[in-house]
One Martini backbone bead per residue (centre of mass of N, CA, C, O) as a GRO file, in nm:
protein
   92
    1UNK     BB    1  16.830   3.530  17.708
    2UNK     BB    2  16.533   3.362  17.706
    3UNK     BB    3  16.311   3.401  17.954
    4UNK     BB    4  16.025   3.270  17.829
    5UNK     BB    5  16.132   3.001  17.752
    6UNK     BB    6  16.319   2.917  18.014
    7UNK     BB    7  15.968   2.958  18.176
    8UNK     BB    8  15.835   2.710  17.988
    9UNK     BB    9  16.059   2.481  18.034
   10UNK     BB   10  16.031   2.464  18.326
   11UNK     BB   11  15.704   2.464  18.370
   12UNK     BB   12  15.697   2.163  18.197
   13UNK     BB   13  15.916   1.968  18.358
   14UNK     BB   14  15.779   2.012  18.611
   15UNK     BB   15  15.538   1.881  18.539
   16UNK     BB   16  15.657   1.616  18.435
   17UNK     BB   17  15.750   1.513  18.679
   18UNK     BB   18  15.516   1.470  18.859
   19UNK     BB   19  15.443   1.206  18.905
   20UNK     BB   20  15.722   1.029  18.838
   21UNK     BB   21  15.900   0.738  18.775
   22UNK     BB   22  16.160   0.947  18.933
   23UNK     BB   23  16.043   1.053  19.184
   24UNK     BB   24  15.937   0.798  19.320
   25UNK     BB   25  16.252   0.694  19.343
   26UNK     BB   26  16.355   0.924  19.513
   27UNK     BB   27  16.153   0.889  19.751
   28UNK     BB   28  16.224   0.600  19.815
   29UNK     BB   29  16.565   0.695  19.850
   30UNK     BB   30  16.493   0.888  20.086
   31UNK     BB   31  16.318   0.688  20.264
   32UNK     BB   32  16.606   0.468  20.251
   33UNK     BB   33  16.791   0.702  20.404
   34UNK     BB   34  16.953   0.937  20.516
   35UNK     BB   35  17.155   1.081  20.280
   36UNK     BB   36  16.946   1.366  20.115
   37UNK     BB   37  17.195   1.463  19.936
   38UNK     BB   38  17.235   1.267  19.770
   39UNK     BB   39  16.976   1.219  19.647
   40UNK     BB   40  16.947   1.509  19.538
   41UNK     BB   41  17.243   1.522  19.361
   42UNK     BB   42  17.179   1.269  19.182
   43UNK     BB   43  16.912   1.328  19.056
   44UNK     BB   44  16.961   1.621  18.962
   45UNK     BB   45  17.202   1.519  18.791
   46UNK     BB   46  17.005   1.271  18.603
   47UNK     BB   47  16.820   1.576  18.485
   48UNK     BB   48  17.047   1.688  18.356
   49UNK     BB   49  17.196   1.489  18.178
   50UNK     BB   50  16.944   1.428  18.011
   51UNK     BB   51  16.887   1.727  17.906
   52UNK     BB   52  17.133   1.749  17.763
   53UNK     BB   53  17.096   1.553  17.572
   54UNK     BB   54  16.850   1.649  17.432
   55UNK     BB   55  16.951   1.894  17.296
   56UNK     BB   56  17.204   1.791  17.155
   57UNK     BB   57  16.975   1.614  16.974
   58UNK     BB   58  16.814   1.852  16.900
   59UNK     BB   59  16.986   1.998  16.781
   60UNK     BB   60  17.094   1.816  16.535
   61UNK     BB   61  16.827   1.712  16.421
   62UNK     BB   62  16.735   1.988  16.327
   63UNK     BB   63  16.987   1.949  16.064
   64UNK     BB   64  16.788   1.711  15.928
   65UNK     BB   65  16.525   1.782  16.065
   66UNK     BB   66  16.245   1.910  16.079
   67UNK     BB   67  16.104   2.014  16.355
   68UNK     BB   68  15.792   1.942  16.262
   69UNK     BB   69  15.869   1.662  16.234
   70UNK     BB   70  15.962   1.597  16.533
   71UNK     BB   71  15.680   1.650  16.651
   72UNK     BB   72  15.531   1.444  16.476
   73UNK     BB   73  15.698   1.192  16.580
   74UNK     BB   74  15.655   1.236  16.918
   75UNK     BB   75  15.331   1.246  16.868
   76UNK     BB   76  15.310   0.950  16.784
   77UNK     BB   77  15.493   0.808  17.026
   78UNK     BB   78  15.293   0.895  17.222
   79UNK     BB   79  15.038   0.752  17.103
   80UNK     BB   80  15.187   0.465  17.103
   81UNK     BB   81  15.206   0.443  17.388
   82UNK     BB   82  14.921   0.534  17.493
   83UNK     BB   83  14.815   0.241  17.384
   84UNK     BB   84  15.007   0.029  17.483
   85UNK     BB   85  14.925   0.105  17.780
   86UNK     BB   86  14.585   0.021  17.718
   87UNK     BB   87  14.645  -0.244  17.659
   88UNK     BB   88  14.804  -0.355  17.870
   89UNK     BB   89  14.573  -0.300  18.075
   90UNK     BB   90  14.353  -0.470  17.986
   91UNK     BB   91  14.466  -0.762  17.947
   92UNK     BB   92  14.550  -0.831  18.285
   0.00000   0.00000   0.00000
């Protein structure tokens, strides 16, 4: 197991999730019941199976696109999104 990648990996998406609103629904649903392992145990559960979902499909795509593409393509995804995000918050 490579240490390093296992723990750059943790600290980005440790990062990425602070104050995401994955966060925000689980805060919600812990302060609107009681059985608050149910909700950390369902939400732990939907990001793991998330996690799970894009490394087979990131193991997959980069057997038919190089990496290099793959991170293209992805960093234009992030540049379109946060362009319409800025755009639809400015019209309304």
């Amino acid at each position: 197991m490579d240490l390093k990648l296992l723990l750059t990996t943790f600290g980005l998406v440790f990062l990425a999730e602070l104050g995401d609103k994955t966060q925000i629904a689980t805060f919600c649903f812990s302060a609107d019941c009681d059985s608050r392992l149910s909700v950390f145990l369902g939400s732990a559960g939907a990001l793991v199976l998330s996690s799970l979902i894009a490394v087979l499909l990131g193991a997959g795509l980069s057997r038919l696109i190089s990496p290099a593409t793959i991170k293209i393509c992805a960093g234009i995804f992030f540049l379109v999104v946060g362009a319409w995000t800025i755009y639809s918050a400015v019209r309304a």
